[in-house]
C-alpha positions, 0 to 999 in steps of 0.5 A: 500500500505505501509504494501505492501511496507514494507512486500517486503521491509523485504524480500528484506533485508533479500537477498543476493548479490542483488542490493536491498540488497545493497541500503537497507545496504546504507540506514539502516545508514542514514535512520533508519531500518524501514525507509529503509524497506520502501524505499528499497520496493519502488524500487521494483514497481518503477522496475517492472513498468520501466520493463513493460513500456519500455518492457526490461528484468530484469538484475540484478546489483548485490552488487558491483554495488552501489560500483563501481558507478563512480568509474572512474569518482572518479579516474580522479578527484583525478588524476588531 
């Protein structure tokens, strides 16, 4: 399972403007290169499953998505 993991973990670094993509570029920093492959093609079954089990359709988030995250919550904090 891990070399599976890590195989769709590489391909998902090497994607463009993708919600994976992002979270693997926020994790190299903190997690290591090899750690972040991992963890990034985690996501993918974790996904896939959510997908199946809940019977909706893929909508991809795109890059700015982790950026914009809060963002108006941030906003408000700062107003205050």
């Amino acid at each position: 399972m891990r070399g599976f993991l890590a195989e769709v973990g590489r391909e998902v670094s090497k994607t463009k403007n993708t919600h994976f993509s992002s979270k693997y570029k926020s994790q190299v920093g903190r997690r290591g290169k090899r750690r972040a492959i991992i963890a990034s093609g985690h996501k993918i079954p974790i996904a896939v499953y959510s997908i199946i089990k809940d019977k909706i359709e893929f909508r991809e988030l795109g890059e700015e998505y982790l950026n914009n995250f809060g963002r108006d919550k941030l906003i408000a904090y700062y107003k205050k």
